[in-house]
C-alpha positions as CSV (number, residue, x, y, z in Angstrom):
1,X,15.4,-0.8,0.0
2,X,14.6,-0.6,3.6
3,X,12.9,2.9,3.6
4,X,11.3,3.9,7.0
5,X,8.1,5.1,6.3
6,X,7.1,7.9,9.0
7,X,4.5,8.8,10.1
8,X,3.9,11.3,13.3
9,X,0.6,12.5,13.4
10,X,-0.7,8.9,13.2
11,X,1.8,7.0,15.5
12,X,0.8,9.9,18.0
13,X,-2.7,9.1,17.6
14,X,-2.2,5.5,18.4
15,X,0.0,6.4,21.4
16,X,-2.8,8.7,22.8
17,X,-6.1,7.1,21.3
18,X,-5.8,4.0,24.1
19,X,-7.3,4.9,27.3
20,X,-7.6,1.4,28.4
21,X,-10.7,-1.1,29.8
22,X,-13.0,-3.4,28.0
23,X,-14.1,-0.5,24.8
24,X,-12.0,1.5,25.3
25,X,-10.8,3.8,22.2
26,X,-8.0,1.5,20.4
27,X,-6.1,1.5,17.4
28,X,-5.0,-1.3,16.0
29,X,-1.4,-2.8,15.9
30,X,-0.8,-3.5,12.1
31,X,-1.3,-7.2,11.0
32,X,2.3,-9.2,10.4
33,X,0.5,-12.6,9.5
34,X,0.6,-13.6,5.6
35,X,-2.0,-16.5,4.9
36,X,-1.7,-17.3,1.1
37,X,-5.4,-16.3,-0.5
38,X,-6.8,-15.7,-3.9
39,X,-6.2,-11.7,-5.1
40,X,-8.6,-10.1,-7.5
41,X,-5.3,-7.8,-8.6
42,X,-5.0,-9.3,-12.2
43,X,-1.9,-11.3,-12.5
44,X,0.8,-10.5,-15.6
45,X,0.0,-11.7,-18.9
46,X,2.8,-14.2,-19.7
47,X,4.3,-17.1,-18.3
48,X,4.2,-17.5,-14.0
49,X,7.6,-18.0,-13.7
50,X,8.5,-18.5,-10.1
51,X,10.0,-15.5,-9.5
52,X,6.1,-14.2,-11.0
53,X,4.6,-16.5,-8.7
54,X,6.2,-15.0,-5.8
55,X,5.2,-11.8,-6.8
56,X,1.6,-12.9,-7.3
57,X,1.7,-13.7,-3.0
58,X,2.7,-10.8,-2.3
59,X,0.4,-8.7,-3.9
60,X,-2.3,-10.8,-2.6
61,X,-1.2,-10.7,0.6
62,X,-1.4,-6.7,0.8
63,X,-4.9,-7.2,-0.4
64,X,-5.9,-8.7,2.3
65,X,-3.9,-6.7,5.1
66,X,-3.2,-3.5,3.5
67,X,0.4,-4.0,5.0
68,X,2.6,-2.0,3.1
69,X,5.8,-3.4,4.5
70,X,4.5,-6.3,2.0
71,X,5.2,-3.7,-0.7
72,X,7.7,-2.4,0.4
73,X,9.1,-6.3,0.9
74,X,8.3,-7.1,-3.2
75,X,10.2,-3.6,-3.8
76,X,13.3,-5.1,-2.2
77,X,12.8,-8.8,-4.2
78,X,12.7,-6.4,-7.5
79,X,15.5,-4.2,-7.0
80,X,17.8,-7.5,-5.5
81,X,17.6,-8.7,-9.7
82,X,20.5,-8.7,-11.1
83,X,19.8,-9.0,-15.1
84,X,23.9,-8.7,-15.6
85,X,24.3,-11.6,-13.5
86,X,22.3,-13.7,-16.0
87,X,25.0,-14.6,-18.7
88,X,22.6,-16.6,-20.9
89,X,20.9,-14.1,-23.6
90,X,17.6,-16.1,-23.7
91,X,17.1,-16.2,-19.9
92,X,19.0,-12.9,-19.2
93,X,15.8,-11.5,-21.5
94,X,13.3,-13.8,-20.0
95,X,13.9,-12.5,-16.6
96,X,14.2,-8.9,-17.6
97,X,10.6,-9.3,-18.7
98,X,9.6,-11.0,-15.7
99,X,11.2,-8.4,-13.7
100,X,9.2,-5.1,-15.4
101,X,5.9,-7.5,-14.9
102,X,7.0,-7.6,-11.5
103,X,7.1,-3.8,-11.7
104,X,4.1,-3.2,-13.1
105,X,2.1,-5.4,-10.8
106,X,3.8,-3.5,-7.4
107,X,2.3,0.1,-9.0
108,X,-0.7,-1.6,-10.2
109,X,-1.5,-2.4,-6.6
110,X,-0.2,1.3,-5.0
111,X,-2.3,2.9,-8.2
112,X,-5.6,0.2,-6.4
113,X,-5.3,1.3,-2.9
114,X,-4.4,4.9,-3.3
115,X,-7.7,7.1,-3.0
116,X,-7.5,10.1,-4.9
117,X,-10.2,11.9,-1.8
118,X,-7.4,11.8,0.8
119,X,-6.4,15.3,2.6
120,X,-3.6,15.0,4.6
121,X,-4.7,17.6,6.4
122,X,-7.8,15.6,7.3
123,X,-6.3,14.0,10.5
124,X,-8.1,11.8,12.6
125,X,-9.2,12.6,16.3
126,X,-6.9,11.9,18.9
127,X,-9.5,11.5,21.3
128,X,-13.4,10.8,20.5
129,X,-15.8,13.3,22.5
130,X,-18.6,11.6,24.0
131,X,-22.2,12.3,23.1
132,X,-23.8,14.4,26.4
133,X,-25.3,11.5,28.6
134,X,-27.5,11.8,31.5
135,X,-26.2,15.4,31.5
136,X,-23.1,14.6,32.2
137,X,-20.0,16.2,30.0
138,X,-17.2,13.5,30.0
139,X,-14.0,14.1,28.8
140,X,-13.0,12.6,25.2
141,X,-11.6,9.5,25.1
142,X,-13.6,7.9,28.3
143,X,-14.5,4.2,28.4
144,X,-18.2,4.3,26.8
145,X,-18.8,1.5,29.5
146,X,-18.8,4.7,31.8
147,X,-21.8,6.1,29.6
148,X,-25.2,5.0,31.3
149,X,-27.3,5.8,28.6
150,X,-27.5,3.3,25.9
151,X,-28.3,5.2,23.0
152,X,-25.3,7.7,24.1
153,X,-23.2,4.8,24.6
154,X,-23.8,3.2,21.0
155,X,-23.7,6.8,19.5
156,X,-20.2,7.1,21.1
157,X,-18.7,3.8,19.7
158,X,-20.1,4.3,16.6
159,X,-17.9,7.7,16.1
160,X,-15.1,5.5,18.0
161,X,-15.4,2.8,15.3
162,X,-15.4,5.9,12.8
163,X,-12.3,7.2,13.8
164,X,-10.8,3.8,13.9
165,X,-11.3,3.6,10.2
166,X,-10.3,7.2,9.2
167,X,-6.9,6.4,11.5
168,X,-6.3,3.4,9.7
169,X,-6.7,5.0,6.2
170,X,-4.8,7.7,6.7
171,X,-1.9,5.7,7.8
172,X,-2.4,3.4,4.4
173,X,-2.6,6.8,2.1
174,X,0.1,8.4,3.6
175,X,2.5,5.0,3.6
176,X,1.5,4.8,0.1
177,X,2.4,8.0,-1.0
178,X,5.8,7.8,0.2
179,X,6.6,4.6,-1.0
180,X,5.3,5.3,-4.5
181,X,7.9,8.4,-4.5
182,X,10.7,6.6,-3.4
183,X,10.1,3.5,-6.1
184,X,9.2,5.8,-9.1
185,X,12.9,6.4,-9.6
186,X,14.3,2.8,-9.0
187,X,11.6,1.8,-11.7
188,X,12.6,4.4,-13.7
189,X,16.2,3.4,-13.5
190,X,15.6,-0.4,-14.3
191,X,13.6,0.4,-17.6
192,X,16.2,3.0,-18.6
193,X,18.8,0.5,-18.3
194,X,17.2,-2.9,-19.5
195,X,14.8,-1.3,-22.5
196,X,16.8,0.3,-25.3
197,X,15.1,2.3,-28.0
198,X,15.5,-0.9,-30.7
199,X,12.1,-1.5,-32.1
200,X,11.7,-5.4,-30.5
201,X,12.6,-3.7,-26.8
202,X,10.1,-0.6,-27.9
203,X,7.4,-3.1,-28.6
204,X,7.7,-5.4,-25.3
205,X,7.6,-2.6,-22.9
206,X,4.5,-0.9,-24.5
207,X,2.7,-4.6,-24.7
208,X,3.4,-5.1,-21.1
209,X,2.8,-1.8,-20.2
210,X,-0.7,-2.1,-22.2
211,X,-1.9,-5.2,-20.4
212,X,-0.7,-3.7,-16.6
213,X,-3.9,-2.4,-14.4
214,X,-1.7,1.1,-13.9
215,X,-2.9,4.8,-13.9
216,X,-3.3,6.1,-17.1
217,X,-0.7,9.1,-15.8
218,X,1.7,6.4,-14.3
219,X,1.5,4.2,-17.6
220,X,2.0,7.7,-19.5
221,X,5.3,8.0,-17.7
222,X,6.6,4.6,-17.4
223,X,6.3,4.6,-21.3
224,X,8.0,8.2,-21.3
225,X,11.6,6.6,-19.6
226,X,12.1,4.1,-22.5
227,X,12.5,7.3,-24.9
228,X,15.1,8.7,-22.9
C-alpha cells in the first residue's frame, strides 16, 4: 500500500512560511535518515523472529523521527505476507502469529503518537506577526534580524519556534489519522481470514491482543472481527 497522504493546509504553510535569511521563519523538510536506536514501544511477547525483528526497527525508528512513511513502509512489509504461500502447517501458523504481532505493534505505535487534543481546525500560522518594535509595525513573516530591539526580537522567535512545533504536529496528527483509516480495514481483513472461531484460534488472538499496548476502543474492535 502506497497511499499518498495529503495534506494542503500544511504543505501550503511550508511553501509560504520561508521568507528567507539567517532566522528566517522555516519549516522543516521531514527527516529520511533511519539510524537503528533502542524504542521504548514494548516489543511482542513471543519469539523475535526475523520478520519481528524487522518490525521492532521500524517502530523504533518512527520514535525517533515521527516519519510516518516508516509506518506507512511496515504497513506495506505486513500486507506483502502471504500465509497461503507457506505450505508447512507448523510455520504457515508461526508466521500467521508473527504477522498479527506485527499488526498489533504498527497500531500500538499510531494509538502512542496520536493526541486525542488535536483540532483540525486548529491550523498553524502561515506567517508569524512580529511583536511592535521600536514602533515600528513589520509585516508577518520578517527576518527577526530586522527587529532592533532584543527583547522584541527573542519574543518574535519564540512565537516562530511555536509555530514551528504546532506545524509539525499537525502534519503528524493529520498523517496519522489517515493512515490509521486506511489500515483498519487491511487489519481487519487479515484476522478475518487467518483467525477462525475454533477455540485454539479464539484464544491466540485474545492473548496477543491482551499483551498489545493498543487503545482499549481499538483492542475492543480488533477482538470484535474474529466473531464475524
Amino acid at each position: 500500500m502506497r497511499t499518498a497522504l495529503l495534506l494542503a493546509p500544511v504543505m501550503a504553510l511550508a511553501q509560504l512560511c520561508g521568507c528567507g535569511g539567517e532566522g528566517a521563519q522555516t519549516v522543516s523538510a521531514p527527516v529520511t535518515s533511519r539510524p537503528a536506536m533502542p524504542s521504548s514501544i514494548a516489543p511482542p511477547r513471543g519469539p523475535m523472529t526475523p520478520a519481528n525483528a524487522a518490525n521492532q526497527g521500524y517502530l523504533a525508528d518512527f520514535e525517533r523521527l515521527k516519519d510516518v512513511q516508516i509506518l506507512e513502509d511496515e504497513a506495506d512489509r505486513l500486507q506483502g505476507i502471504g500465509l497461503a504461500d507457506e505450505k508447512d502447517p507448523m510455520k504457515q501458523r508461526a508466521l500467521r502469529k508473527d504477522t498479527l504481532h506485527g499488526w498489533l505493534a504498527l497500531f500500538g505505535a499510531i494509538d502512542a503518537a496520536l493526541d486525542p487534543r488535536f483540532d483540525p481546525k486548529d491550523l498553524p500560522q502561515v506567517r508569524v506577526s512580529p511583536p511592535v518594535s521600536e514602533g515600528i509595525h513589520y509585516p508577518p513573516g520578517v527576518d527577526p534580524s530586522v527587529l532592533k530591539d532584543p527583547a522584541a526580537r527573542a519574543e518574535y522567535q519564540r512565537k516562530i519556534a511555536e509555530n514551528e512545533r504546532k506545524t509539525a504536529n499537525y502534519s503528524l496528527q493529520f498523517k496519522l489519522r489517515r493512515l490509521d483509516e486506511g489500515l483498519m480495514p487491511q487489519a481487519e481483513a487479515f484476522i478475518e481470514g487467518a483467525y477462525s472461531t475454533d477455540p485454539e484460534d479464539r484464544r491466540e488472538l485474545e492473548e496477543t491482543i491482551a499483551a498489545a499496548k493498543l487503545d482499549p476502543r481499538r483492542a475492543a474492535t480488533l477482538r470484535s472481527w474474529a466473531d464475524q
